[in-house]
C-alpha positions as CSV (number, residue, x, y, z in Angstrom):
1,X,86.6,49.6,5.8
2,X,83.4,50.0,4.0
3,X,81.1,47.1,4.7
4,X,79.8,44.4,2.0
5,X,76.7,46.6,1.2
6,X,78.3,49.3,0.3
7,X,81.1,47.6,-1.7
8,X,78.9,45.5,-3.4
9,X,76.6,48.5,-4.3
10,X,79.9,50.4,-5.6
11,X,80.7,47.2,-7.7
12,X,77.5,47.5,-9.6
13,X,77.1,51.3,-9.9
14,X,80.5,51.5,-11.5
15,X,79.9,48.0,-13.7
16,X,83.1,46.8,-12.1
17,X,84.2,43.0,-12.5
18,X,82.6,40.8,-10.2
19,X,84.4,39.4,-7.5
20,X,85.9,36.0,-8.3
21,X,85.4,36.3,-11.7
22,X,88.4,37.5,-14.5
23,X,87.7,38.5,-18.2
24,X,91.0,37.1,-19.0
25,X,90.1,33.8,-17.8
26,X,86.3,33.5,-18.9
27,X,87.8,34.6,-22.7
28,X,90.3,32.1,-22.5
29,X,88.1,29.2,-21.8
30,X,85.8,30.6,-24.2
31,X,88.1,29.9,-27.2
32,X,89.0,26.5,-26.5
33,X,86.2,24.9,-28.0
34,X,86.8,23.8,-31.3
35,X,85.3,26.1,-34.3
36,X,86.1,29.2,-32.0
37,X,88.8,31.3,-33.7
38,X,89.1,33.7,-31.4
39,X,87.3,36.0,-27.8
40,X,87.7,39.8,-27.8
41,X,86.4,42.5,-26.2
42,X,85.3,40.8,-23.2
43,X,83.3,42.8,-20.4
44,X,82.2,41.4,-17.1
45,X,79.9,43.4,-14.6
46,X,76.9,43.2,-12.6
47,X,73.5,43.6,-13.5
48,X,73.0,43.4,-9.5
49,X,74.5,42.4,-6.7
50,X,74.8,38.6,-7.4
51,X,73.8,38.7,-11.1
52,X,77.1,39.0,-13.2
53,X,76.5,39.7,-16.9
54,X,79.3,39.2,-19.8
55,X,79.6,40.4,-23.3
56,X,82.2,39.2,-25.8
57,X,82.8,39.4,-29.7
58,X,83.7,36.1,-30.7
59,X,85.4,35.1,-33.9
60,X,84.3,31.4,-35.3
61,X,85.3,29.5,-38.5
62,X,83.8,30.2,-41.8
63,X,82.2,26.9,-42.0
64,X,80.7,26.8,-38.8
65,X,77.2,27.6,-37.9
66,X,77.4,30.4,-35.9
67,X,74.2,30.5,-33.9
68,X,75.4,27.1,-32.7
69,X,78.4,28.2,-31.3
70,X,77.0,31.3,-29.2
71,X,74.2,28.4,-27.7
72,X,77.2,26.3,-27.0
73,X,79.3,29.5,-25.0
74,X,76.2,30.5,-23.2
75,X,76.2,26.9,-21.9
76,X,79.8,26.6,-21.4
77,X,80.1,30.3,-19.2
78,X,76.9,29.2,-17.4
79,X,78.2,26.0,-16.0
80,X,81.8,27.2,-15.7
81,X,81.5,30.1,-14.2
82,X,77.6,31.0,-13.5
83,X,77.1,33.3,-15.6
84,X,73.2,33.6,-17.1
85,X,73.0,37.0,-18.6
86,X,75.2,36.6,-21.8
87,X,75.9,39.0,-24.9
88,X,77.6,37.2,-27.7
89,X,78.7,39.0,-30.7
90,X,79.3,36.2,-33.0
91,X,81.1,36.5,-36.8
92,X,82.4,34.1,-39.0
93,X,86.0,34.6,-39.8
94,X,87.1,36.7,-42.7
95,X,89.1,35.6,-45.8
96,X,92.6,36.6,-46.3
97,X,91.3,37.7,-49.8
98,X,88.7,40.2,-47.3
99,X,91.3,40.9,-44.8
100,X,93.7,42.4,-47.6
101,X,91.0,44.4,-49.3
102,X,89.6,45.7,-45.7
């Protein structure tokens, strides 16, 4: 059994999830606020031993102000879930006129 040192160490060398932590869950509570359209491409590692980082893509409505709505996620997965170092991809969503043409 390899010892917490060692397994933590392997955790961040290989930018695996950090314990306690699940993409699946931060992205889900990431699109509940209201304006988010949708979370993809969600990555969780650490930065260190103790220091979890996340990047997402995140979808938000045409109308809303984007900048806005990454400040309010960064909040929201640094009280939830104490994450500080946050990478936030953030787009407006796309016409259907766009989406046919694309």
């Amino acid at each position: 059994m390899a010892s917490p040192t060692v397994r933590d160490s392997g955790l961040v060398l290989l930018e695996g999830s950090p314990q306690g932590l699940d993409a699946e869950r931060v992205g889900t509570a990431m699109a509940s606020p209201p304006g988010v359209v949708g979370v993809h491409d969600v990555h969780l590692w650490e930065v260190t031993s103790g220091f979890p980082a996340l990047a997402a893509h995140v979808v938000v409505g045409r109308e809303e102000d984007c900048h806005t709505r990454r400040l309010e996620l960064a909040r929201l997965v640094h009280d939830r879930f104490e994450i500080d170092h946050t990478t936030l991809q953030v787009d407006h969503e796309r016409s259907r006129d766009l989406l046919q043409l694309g």
